[in-house]
Each structure stands twice: as C-alpha cells, then as structure tokens.
C-alpha positions as CSV (number, residue, x, y, z in Angstrom):
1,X,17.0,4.3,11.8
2,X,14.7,1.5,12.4
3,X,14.9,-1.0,15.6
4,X,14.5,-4.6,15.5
5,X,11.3,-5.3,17.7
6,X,11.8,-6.6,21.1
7,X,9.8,-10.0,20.7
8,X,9.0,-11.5,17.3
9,X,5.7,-13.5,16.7
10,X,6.9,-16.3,14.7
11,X,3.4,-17.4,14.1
12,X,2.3,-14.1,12.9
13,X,5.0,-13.7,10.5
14,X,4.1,-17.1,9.0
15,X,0.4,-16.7,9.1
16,X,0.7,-13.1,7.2
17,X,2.8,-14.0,5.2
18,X,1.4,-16.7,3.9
19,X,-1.8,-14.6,3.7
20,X,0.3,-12.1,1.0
21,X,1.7,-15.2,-0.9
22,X,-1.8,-16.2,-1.2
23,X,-3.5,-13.0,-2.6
24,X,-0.2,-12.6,-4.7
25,X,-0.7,-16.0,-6.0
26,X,-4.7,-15.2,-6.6
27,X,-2.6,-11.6,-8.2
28,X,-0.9,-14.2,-10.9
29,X,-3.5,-16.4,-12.1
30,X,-5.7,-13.2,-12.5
31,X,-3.3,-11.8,-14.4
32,X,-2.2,-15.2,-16.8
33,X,-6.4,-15.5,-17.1
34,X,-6.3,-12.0,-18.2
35,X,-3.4,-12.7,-20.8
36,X,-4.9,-15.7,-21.7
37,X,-8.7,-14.5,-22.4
38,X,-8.3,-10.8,-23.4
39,X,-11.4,-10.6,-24.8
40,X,-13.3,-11.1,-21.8
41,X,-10.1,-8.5,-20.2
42,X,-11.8,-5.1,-20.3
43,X,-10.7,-2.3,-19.0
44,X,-12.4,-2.5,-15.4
45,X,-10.0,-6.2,-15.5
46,X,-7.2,-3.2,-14.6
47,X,-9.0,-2.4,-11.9
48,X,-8.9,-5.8,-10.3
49,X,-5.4,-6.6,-10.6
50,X,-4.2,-3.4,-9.3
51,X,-6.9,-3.6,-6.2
52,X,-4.9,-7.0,-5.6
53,X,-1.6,-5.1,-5.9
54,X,-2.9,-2.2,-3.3
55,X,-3.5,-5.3,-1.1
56,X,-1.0,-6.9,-1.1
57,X,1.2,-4.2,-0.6
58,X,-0.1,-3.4,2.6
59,X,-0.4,-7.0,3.7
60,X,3.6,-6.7,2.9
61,X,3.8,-3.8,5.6
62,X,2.2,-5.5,7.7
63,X,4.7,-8.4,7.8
64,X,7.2,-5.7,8.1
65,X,6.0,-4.2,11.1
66,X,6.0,-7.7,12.8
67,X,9.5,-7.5,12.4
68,X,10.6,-3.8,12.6
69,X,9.5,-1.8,14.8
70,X,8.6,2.0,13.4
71,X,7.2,2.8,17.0
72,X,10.8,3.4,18.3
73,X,11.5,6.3,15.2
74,X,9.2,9.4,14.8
75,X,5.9,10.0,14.5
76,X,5.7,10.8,11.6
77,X,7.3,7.3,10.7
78,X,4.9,5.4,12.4
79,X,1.7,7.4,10.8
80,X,3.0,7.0,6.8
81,X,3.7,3.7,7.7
82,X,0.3,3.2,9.5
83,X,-1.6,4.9,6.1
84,X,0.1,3.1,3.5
85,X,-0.4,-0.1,5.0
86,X,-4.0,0.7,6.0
87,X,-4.4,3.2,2.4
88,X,-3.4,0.8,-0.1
89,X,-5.9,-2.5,1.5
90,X,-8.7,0.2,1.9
91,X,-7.6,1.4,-2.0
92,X,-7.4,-2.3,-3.0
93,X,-10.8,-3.2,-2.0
94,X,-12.5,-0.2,-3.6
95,X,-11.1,-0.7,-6.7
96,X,-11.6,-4.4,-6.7
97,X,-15.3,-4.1,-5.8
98,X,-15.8,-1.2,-8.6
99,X,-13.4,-3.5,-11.2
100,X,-15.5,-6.4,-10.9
101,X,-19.3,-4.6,-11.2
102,X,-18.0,-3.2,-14.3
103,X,-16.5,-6.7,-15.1
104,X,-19.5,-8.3,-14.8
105,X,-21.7,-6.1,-16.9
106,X,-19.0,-6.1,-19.8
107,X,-19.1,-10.0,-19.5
108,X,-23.1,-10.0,-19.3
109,X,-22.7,-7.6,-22.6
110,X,-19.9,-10.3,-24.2
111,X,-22.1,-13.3,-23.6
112,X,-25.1,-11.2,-25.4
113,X,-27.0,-11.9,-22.0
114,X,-28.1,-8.0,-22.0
C-alpha cells in the first residue's frame, strides 16, 4: 500500500524530528505548568495545548512523508495526507494564537491588573 521512498534524507528526518520532539517537549511542560498552577489554567489554557497537539501532529506527518512515500498510491492518498499535515499546523496555530489572547486577559484579570 505504501512504498518506501527512493532516497531518504537522513538530515531531514533528524532535523524534523527533532523539531516535533521539541514542540512535544514545549507540549509537556505546558501541560505540568497547567497541572501545577490551575488557577492561572483557564479555559482558553485548552486552547493552547491542543494548538501544540494540532502541531505536532502534522510535524509527525511530515517526518512520515520523508520516509514513505504517498506519491506512489492514489490521489486521493496524497491530498488527505497533504491536508492533515498542512490542516492540523494551520488548526494548531489558530487556536494557539486565540488560546493565549484569551490567556492573557484572564491572567491580567487574575493579577487584578484590569
């Protein structure tokens, strides 16, 4: 069902990968700082960590199509494959960006700075 591809980048397997270890390590202290302080955890602090989640899924398929190649199985392969990996960083960022505006006025609000 899936091929192999022909010639694999060594170096960009290891340098996005290590990118999607990174974000998921970023994905883990956010989430222990959220466990930790959940009074300063709203609910936009959802937001965040699932915007981190979106991203690093798609950083994930994008490791994946360094190694397999969806370009030798259908079209419609290559497209999902394409929109999910492009979808869920796109998704990611939005939902950061909206997660921490809201953060930052609920922490502004916390601190009695409003």
């Amino acid at each position: 069902m899936f091929v192999l591809v022909e010639h694999i980048s060594y170096i960009d397997i290891i340098t996005e990968s290590i990118k999607a270890i990174l974000v998921l390590a970023l994905l883990v202290i956010l989430w222990r700082c959220g466990k930790r302080y959940p009074d300063l955890a709203g609910g936009s602090w959802n937001l965040i960590l699932i915007g981190f989640v979106c991203i690093d899924i798609g950083m994930f398929l994008d490791v994946s199509d360094e190694i397999i190649s969806y370009r030798n199985t259908s079209d419609l392969v290559d497209l999902v494959e394409n929109t999910i990996e492009e979808g869920c960083s796109m998704l990611g960022f939005v939902l950061i960006t909206v997660g921490f505006s809201k953060w930052f006025q609920f922490v502004g609000k916390f601190l009695g700075m409003e």
